[in-house]
FIDRENMAR-298704 format. One line per field, with one value per residue (C-alpha): residue number from 1; residue in one letter; x, y, z. Coordinates in steps of 0.5 Angstrom, whole numbers. Layout:
BEGIN
nr = NUM:...
rest = a:...
X = X:...
Y = Y:...
Z = Z:...
end
This chain:
BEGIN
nr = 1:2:3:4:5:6:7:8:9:10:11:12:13:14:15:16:17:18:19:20:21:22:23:24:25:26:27:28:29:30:31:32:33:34:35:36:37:38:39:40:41:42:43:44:45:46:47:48:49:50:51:52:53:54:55:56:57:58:59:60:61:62:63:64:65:66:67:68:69:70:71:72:73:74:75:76:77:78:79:80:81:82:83:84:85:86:87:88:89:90:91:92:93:94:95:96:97:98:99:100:101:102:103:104:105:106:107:108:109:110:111:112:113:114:115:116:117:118:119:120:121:122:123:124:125:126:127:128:129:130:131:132:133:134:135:136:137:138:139:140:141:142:143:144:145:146:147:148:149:150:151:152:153:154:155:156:157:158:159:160:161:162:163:164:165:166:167:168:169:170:171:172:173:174:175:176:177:178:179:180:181:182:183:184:185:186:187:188:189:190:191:192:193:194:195:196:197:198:199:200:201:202:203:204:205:206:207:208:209:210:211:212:213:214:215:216:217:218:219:220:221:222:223:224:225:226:227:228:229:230:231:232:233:234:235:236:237:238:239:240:241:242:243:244:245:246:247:248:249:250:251:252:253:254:255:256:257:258:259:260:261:262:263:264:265:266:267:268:269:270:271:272:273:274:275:276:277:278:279:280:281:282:283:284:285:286:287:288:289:290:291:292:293:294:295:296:297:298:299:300:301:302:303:304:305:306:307:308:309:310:311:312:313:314:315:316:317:318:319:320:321:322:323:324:325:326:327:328:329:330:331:332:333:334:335:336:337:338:339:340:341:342:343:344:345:346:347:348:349:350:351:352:353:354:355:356:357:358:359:360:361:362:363:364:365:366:367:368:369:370:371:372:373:374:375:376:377:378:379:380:381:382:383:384:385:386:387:388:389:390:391:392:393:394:395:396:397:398:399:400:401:402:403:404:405:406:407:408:409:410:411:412:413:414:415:416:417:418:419:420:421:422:423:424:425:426:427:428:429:430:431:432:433:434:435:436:437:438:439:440:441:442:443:444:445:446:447:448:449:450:451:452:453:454:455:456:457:458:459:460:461:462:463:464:465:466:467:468:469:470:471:472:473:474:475:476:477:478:479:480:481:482:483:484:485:486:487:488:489:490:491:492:493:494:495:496:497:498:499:500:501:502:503:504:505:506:507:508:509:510:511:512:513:514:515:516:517:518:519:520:521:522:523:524:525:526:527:528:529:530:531:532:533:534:535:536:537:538:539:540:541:542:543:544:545:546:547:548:549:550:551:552:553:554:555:556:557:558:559:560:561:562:563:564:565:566:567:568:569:570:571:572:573:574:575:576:577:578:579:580:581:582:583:584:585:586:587:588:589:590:591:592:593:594:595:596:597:598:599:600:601:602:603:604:605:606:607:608:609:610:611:612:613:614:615:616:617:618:619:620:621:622:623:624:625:626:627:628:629:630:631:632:633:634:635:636:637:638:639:640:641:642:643:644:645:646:647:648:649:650:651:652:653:654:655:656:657:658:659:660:661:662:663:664:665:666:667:668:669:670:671:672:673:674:675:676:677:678:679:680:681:682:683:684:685:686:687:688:689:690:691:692:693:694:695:696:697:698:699:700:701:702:703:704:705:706:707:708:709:710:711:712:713:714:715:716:717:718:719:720:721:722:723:724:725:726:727:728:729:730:731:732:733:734:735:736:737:738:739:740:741:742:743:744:745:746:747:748:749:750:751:752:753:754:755:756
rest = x:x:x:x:x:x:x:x:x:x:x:x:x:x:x:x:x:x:x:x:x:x:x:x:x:x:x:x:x:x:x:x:x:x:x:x:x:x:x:x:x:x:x:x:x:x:x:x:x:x:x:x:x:x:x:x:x:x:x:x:x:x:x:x:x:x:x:x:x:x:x:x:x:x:x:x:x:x:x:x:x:x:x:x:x:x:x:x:x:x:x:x:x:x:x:x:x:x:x:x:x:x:x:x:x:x:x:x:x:x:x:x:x:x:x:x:x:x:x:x:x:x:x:x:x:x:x:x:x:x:x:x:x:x:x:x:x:x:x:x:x:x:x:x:x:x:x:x:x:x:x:x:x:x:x:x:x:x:x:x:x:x:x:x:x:x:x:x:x:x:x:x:x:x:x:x:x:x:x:x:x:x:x:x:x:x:x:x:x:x:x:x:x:x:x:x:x:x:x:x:x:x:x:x:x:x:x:x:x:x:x:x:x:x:x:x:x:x:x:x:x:x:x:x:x:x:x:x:x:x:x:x:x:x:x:x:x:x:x:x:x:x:x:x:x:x:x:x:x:x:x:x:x:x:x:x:x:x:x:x:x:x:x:x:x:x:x:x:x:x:x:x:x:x:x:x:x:x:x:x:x:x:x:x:x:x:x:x:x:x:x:x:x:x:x:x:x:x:x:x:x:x:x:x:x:x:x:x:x:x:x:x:x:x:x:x:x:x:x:x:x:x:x:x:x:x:x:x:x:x:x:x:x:x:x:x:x:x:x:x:x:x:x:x:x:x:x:x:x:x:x:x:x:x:x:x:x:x:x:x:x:x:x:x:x:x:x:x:x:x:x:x:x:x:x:x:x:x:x:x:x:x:x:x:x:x:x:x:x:x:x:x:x:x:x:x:x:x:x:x:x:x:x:x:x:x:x:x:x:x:x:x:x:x:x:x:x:x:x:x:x:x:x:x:x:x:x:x:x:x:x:x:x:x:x:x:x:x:x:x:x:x:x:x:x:x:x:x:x:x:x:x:x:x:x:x:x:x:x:x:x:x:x:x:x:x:x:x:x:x:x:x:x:x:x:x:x:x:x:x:x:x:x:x:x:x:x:x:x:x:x:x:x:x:x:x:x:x:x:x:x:x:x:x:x:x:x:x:x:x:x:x:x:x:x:x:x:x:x:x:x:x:x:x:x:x:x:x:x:x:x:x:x:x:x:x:x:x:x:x:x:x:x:x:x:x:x:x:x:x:x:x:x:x:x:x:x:x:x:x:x:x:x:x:x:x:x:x:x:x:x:x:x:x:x:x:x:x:x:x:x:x:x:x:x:x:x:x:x:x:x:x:x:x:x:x:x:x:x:x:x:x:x:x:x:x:x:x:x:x:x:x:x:x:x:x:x:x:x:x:x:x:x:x:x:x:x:x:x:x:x:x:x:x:x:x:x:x:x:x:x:x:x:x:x:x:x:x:x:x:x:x:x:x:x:x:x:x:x:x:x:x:x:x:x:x:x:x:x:x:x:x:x:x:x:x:x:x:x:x:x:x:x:x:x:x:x:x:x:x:x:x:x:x:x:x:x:x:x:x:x:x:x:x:x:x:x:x:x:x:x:x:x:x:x:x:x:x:x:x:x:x:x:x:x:x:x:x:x:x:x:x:x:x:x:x:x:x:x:x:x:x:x:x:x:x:x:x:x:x:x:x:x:x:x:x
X = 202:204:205:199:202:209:209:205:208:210:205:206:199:199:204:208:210:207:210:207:213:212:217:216:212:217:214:211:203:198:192:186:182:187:183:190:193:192:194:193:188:183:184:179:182:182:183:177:178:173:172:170:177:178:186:185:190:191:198:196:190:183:180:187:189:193:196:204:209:215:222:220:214:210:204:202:197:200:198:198:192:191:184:183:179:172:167:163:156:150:143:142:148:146:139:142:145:152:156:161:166:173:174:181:181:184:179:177:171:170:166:166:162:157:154:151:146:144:145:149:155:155:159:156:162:157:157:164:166:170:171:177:181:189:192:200:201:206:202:203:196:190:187:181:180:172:167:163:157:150:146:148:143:147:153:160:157:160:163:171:177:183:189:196:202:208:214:215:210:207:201:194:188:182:175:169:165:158:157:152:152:159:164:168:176:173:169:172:166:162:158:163:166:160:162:158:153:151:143:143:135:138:144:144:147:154:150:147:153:157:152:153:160:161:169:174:176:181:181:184:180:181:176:182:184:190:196:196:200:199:202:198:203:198:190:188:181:181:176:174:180:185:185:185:179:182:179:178:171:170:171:170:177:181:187:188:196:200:206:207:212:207:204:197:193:194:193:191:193:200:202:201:194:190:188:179:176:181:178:185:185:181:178:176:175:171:174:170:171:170:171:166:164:160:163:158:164:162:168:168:176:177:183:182:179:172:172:179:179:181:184:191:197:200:207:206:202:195:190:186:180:182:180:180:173:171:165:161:154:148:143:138:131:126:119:122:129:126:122:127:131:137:138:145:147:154:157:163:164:167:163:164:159:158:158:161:158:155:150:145:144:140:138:142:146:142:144:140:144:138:139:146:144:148:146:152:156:163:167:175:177:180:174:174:169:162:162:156:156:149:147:146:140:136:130:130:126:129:137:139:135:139:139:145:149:154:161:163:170:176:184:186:183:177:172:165:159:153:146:142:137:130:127:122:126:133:136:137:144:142:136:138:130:129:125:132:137:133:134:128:126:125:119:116:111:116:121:122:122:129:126:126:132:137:134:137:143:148:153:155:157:162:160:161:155:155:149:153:159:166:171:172:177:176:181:177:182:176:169:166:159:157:152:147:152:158:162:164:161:166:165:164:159:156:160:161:169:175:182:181:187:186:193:198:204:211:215:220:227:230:230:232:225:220:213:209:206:213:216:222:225:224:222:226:223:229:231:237:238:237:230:224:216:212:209:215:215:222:223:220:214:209:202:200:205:206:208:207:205:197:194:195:197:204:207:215:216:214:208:208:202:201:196:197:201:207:213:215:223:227:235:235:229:225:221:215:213:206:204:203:209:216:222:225:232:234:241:239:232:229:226:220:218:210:208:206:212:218:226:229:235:241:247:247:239:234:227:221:215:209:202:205:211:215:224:226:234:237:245:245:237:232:225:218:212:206:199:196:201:204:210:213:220:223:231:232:224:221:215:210:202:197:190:186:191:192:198:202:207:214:220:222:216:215:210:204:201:195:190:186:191:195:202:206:212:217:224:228:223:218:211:207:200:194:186:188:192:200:199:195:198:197:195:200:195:194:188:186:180:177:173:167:167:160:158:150:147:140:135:128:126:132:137:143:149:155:162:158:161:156:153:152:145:142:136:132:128:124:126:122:126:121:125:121:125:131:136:142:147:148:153:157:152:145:139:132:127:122:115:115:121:123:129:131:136:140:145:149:153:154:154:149:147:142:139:135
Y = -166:-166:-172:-170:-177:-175:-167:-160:-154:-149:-144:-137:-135:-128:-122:-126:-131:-136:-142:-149:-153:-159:-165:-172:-175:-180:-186:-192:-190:-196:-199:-196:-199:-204:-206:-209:-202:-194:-189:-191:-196:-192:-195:-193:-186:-183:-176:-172:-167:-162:-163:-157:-155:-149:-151:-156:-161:-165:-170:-176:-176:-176:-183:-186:-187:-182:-187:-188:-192:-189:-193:-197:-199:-193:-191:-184:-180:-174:-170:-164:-159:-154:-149:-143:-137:-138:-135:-129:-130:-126:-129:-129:-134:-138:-139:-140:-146:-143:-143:-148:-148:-151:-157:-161:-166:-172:-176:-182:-186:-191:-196:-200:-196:-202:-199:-195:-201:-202:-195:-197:-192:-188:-188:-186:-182:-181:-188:-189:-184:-180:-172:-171:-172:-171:-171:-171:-168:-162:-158:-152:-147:-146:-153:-154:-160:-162:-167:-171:-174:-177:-170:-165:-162:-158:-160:-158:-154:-160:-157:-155:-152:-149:-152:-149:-150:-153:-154:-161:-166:-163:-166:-161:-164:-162:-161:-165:-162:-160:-153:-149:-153:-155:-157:-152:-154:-152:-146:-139:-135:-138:-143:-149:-149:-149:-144:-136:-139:-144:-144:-145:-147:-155:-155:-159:-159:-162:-166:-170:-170:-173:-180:-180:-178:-182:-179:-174:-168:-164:-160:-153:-148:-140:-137:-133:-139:-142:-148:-153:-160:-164:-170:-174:-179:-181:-179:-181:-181:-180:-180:-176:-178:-178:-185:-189:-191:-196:-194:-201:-199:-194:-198:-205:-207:-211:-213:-205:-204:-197:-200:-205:-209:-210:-217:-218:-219:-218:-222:-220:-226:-226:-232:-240:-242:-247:-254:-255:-257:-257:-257:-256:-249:-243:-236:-235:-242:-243:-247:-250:-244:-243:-240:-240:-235:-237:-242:-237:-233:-226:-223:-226:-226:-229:-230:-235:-239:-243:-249:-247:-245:-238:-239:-237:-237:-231:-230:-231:-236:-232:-235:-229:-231:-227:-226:-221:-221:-218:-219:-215:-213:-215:-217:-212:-216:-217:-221:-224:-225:-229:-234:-235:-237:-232:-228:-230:-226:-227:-229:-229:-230:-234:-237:-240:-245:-248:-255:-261:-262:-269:-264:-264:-271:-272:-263:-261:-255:-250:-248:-243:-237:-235:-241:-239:-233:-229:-221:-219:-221:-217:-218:-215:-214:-210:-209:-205:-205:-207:-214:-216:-219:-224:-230:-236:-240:-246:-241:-237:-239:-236:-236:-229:-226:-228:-222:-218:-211:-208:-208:-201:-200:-198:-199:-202:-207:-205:-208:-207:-210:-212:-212:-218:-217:-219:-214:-216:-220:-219:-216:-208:-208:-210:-205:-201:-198:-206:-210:-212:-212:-218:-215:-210:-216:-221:-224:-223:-228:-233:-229:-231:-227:-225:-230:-236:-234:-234:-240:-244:-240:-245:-239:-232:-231:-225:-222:-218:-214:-209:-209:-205:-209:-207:-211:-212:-214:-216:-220:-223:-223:-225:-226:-226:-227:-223:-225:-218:-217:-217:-224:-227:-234:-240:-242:-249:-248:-246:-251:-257:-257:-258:-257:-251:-246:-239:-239:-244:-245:-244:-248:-247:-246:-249:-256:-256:-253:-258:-260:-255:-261:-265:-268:-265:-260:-252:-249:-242:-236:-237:-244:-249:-256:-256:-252:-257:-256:-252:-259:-263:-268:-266:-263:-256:-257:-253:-252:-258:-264:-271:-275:-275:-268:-267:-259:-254:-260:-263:-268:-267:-261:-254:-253:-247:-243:-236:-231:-224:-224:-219:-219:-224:-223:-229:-230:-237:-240:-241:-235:-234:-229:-228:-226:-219:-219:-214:-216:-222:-223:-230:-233:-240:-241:-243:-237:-240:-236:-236:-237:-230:-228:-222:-223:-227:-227:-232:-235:-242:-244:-246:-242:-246:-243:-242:-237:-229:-226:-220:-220:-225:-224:-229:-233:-240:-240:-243:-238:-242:-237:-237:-234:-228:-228:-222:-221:-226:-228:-233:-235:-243:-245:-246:-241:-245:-245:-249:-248:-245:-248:-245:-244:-250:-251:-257:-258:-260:-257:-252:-246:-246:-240:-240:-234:-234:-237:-235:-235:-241:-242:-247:-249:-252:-258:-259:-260:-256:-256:-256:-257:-263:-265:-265:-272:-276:-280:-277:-281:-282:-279:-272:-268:-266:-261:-261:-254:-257:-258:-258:-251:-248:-243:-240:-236:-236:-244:-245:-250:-251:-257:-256:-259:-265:-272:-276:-282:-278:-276:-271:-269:-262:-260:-256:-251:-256:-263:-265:-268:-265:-268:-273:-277:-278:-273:-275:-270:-264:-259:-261:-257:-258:-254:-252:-251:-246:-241:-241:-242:-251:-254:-258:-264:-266:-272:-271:-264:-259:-253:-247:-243:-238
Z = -153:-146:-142:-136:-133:-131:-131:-132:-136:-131:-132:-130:-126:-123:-122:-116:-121:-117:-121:-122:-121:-126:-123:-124:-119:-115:-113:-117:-118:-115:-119:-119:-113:-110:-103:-101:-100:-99:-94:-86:-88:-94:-101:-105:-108:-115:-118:-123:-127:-131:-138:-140:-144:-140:-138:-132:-131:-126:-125:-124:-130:-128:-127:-124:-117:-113:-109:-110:-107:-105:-105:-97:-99:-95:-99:-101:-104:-109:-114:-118:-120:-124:-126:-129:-126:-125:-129:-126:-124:-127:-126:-135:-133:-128:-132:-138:-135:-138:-131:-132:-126:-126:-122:-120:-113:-111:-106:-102:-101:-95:-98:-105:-111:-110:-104:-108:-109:-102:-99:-95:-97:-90:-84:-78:-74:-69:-66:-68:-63:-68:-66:-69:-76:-76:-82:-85:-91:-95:-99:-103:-106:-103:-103:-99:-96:-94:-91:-97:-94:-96:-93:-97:-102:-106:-110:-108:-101:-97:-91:-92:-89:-93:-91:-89:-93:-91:-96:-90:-88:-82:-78:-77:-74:-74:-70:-72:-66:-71:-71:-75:-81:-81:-75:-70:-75:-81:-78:-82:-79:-86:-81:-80:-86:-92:-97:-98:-104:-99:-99:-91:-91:-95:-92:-86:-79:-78:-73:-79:-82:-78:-78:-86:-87:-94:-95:-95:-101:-103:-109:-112:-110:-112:-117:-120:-122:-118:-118:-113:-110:-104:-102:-96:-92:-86:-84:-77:-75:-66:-61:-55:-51:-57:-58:-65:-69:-74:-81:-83:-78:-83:-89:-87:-91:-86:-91:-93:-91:-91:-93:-98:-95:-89:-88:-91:-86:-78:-72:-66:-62:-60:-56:-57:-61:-55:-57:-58:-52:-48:-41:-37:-39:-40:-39:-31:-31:-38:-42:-48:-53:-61:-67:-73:-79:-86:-91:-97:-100:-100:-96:-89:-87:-80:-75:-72:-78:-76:-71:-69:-62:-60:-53:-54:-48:-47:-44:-37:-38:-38:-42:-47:-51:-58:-65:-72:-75:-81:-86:-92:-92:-91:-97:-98:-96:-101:-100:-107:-105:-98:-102:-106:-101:-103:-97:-94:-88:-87:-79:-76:-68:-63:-57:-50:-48:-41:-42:-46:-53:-50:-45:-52:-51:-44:-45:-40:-42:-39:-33:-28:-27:-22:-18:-17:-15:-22:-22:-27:-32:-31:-37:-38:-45:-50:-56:-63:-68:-68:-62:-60:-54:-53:-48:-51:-48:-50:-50:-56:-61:-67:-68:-67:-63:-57:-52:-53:-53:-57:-52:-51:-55:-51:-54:-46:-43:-40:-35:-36:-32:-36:-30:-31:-28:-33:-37:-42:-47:-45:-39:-36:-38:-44:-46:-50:-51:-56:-50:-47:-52:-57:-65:-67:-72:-66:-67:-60:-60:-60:-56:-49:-43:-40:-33:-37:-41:-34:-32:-38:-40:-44:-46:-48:-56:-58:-66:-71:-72:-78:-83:-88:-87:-82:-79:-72:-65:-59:-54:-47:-40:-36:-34:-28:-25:-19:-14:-12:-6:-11:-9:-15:-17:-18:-26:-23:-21:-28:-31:-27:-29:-24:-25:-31:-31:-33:-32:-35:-29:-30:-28:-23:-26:-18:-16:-9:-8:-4:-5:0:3:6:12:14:19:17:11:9:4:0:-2:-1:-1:6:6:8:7:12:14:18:23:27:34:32:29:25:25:22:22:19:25:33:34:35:32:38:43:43:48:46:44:43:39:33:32:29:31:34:39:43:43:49:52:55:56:55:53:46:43:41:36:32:25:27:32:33:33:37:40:43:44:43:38:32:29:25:19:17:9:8:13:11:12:15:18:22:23:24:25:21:20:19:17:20:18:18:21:20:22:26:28:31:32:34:37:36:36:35:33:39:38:41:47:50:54:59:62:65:67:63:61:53:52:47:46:47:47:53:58:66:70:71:76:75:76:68:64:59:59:55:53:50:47:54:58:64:66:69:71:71:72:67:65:58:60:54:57:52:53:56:62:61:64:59:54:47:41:35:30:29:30:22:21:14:12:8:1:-1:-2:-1:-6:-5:-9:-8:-8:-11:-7:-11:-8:-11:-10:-7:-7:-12:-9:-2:1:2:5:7:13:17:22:27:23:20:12:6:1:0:-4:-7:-11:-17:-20:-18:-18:-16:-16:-11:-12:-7:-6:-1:1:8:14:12:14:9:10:6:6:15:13:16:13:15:10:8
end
């Protein structure tokens, strides 16, 4: 008896004394339906042979697993087949049911035989975007590979192609665009791939076929009988572009590994795990994140695990929001099976919330993204599998029919920009014909419209959605909310935190650097031990200086401003030179360079820095920055600006040239001129401007005060000054509602604002 588990007679089959070579089959044979294995992510492989006792064999025996591990790890499927010739076709015969034909093939199968109790065994490569499939394999005999799938009517009518033969490993791929009744890669002018016999009138369209492709097939076909062998080393499933769709979407097996030696289970994030609400650090400046799946036991695998938090830190410090997923298939609802309360769906997510957990005990955590005058929602991330993105909200009657959108999967990071403008019970970015983007089981009777949800928005949630089971990936660089004019929305004024990174600062490996804010003499680009800050209180001042120097006056020396000025010309005085200037040459200057200046070269000076130059050349000199001057001379005189100055005169002074001043003449003297008469004692204290802190938002009768100071007052107008409404602000972000919308004036604290 022949040991059909090792080796197969060699068979003489026709007069080219084709010779079924019988061998060993190298490697060790792998249980059958181990999930933690298979070839490029499939598992669920066995071989078939007929049992009609008319000689066909197959190596390994039917109903065992062709999957083999070779001597690395690496994870093959192989077999060797044999069928005799098919019998001839006559009518008597086929009414006879006496037509048996031989079988032999090796094939896969995406999801668990237990998918044939729910239906659910089908994949849509439609929605998955797959177009092509790239196999490696080395084959010998005329193998026919095809399309099993749940459209078919007629048994073996799958669509189907042979196979080249290559004595090597050789990689062909395969064009699954339908055609006729089967694809253009199969085509062999047979009407995409179906075989001659196929009754087209129940042969379906490769269009239907492609949404419920079930596996793949490869069998010895030859109707004089035939040898063949296969060994299959990779199976690629592409999309349009030639990415890689993982085929753990097809099988909803996130654990398959191709090799044996590869780690069981694989972990997206890559960097430094956050700590939980951790409110320092966070994606765009949103920091309270979170992980969380079902405790009920039926498959759910998740990275991170539930109530973990999914931030994680790259290596520069970049904070992504990141996390693997994968679940298994819904129950299938029956009236009896909801009574009983056995309906356990399984859930993985992770998801981001704008307030701290104690908003739930004053009912504060909505926020009004109308108020802030949010219309999209942009979002730059890196997705695989079936993530739903939804808005959560505490409008929304029913858990889970939050509005949402399935995010479009791309194998790069990708910014995609969701429009949230009200529409029905969702929004028009998310309407995809189901009233919004709310499930079509939502109750519409307890659904909240999208106005209402906008208004009381508390997060956004990422999860895995896949009715019949799957696995997903997704890792989030950023969020952005956008206002109708395209500005992007500071986060805290939707979550009221200050301070929250999206990037962790690396630390500077130079300690001769100085804080920004100091008091010294000049600051160079690069720094030393005698670098000093921008801000300094030494006889060349900057622009904002710590001691005897107001802003855009000076009493003692040359005041440094920088703005868009000309190239000035002296023998022996001081330059000035503007952010946008040319190249200055002094024989005895300072040469102050800007914070956003270029190089700066010198033999023996120091370079302060002011607001925006380009190359200063000196030796020995000393060449201050002035604003919007243009050219002047002068024999022994200090060119400084000031700020709307005319012509002065003296004996000692120090011409002062402002945007709008004139020229003056002096002789060797340093008398800067300001706003003010040269001859007026100047204060000891410095002339600081404040930016407003408070910023103003304004949609329809809302007014929205953010990054206010609590405690101080506030107070509404009319355009003729008459005070509609008054109080005190109590938190960082303040909402008022008005009765009528309009032209007001808001004050804030000794701040006054228009809107509109």
């Amino acid at each position: 008896m022949k040991n059909l588990k090792i080796l197969v007679a060699s068979i003489v089959l026709t007069a080219t004394s084709v010779v079924f070579a019988g061998q060993e089959t190298s490697g060790k044979q792998l249980m059958l339906k181990d999930t933690t294995v298979g070839v490029s992510g499939l598992w669920n492989w066995i071989t078939f042979s007929d049992t009609l006792g008319i000689g066909t064999e197959i190596v390994p025996p039917p109903g065992t697993s062709p999957l083999f591990a070779k001597e690395d790890g690496s994870i093959f499927a192989e077999a060797s087949m044999k069928i005799g010739p098919e019998p001839m076709w006559t009518q008597q015969a086929a009414d006879s049911g006496l037509l048996k034909y031989p079988q032999a093939y090796i094939e896969v199968k995406f999801k668990k035989d237990e998918c044939v109790q729910d239906s659910s065994c089908a994949v849509n490569f439609t929605e998955l975007g797959i177009q092509y499939i790239r196999i490696k394999t080395k084959v010998s005999g005329p193998i026919r590979m095809s399309v099993l799938n749940e459209k078919t009517a007629e048994k073996d009518a799958e669509p189907g192609t042979i196979i080249p033969n290559s004595a090597y490993y050789k990689t062909t791929t395969y064009d699954l665009t339908p055609k006729d009744y089967g694809f253009v890669g199969f085509d062999d002018h047979n009407y995409g791939g179906v075989p001659n016999w196929a009754n087209h009138s129940k042969a379906p369209e490769g269009s239907k076929i492609l949404t419920a492709v079930t596996g793949l097939r490869w069998e010895v076909k030859d109707k004089v009988g035939a040898i063949g062998e296969i060994s299959i080393k990779s199976i690629e499933f592409l999309d349009a572009h030639g990415n890689n769709v993982k085929a753990s979407l097809l099988t909803g097996i996130v654990e398959t590994r191709s090799n044996t030696n590869d780690p069981l289970y694989t972990v997206i994030a890559s960097g430094e795990r956050q700590a939980l609400h951790d409110t320092t650090v966070g994606v765009s400046g949103l920091w309270n994140w979170i992980a969380s799946h079902d405790f009920l036991d039926i498959g759910t695998v998740m990275i991170p695990d539930s109530g973990a938090s999914p931030l994680v830190a790259k290596e520069d410090g970049s904070i992504f929001a990141e996390a693997s997923m994968k679940i298994g298939p819904e129950p299938m609802w029956t009236q009896q099976a909801a009574d009983s309360g056995l309906l356990k769906y399984p859930f993985a997510y992770i998801e981001m919330k704008f307030k701290k957990d104690e908003c739930v005990q004053d009912s504060s955590c909505g926020v009004n993204l109308s108020a802030l005058g949010v219309k999209y929602v942009r979002i730059t991330s890196k997705v695989s599998g079936p993530i739903r993105m939804s808005v959560l909200n505490e409008k929304t009657a029913e858990p889970g029919t939050e509005p949402g959108v399935l995010i479009l999967n791309s194998s790069e990071y990708k910014p995609l920009q969701y429009d949230l403008t009200p529409f029905e019970y969702g929004f028009k970015g998310f309407n995809d014909n189901n009233s919004g983007g709310v499930p079509k089981w939502t109750n519409y009777d307890k659904a909240p419209l999208g106005s209402e949800i906008l208004k009381h928005a508390t997060g956004f949630r990422w999860e895995l959605k896949a009715k019949e089971g799957g696995i997903g990936e997704i890792s989030i660089m950023s969020i952005e909310f956008i206002d109708a004019m395209g500005n992007v929305i500071d986060a805290f004024n939707i979550t009221g935190m200050e301070g929250v990174r999206s990037v962790i600062a690396l630390e500077s490996s130079s300690s001769s650097v100085k804080p920004e804010s100091s008091s010294s003499s000049a600051e160079l680009e690069s720094s030393s031990s005698s670098v000093e800050p921008e801000s300094s209180s030494s006889s060349v001042e900057p622009e904002s200086s710590s001691s005897s120097a107001e802003p855009e006056s000076s009493s003692s020396s040359a005041e440094l401003e920088s703005s868009s000025s000309e190239e000035p010309e002296s023998s022996s005085s001081v330059e000035a030179k503007s952010s946008s200037s040319k190249k200055s040459k002094s024989s005895s200057s300072v040469a102050p360079k800007s914070s956003s200046s270029k190089k700066v070269k010198s033999s023996s000076s120091v370079a302060p820095k002011s607001s925006s130059s380009k190359k200063v050349k000196s030796s020995s000199s000393v060449a201050p920055k002035s604003s919007s001057s243009k050219k002047s001379k002068s024999s022994s005189s200090v060119e400084a600006k000031s700020s709307s100055s005319k012509k002065s005169k003296s004996s000692s002074s120090v011409k002062a040239k402002s945007s709008s001043s004139k020229k003056s003449k002096s002789s060797s003297s340093a008398a800067p001129k300001s706003s003010s008469s040269s001859s007026k004692k100047k204060t000891a204290l410095p002339q600081k401007h404040f930016t407003s802190m408070a910023h103003i938002t304004v949609s329809g009768k809302q007014i929205l005060i953010s990054n206010a100071t609590p405690g101080s007052d506030y107070a509404v107008f009319t355009m003729q000054g008459k005070v509609i409404m008054a109080g005190k602000i109590q938190n960082r972000v303040e909402n008022i509602t008005l009765e009528n919308q309009g032209a007001f004036l808001v004050r804030v604290g000794h701040e006054i604002f228009k809107v509109k």
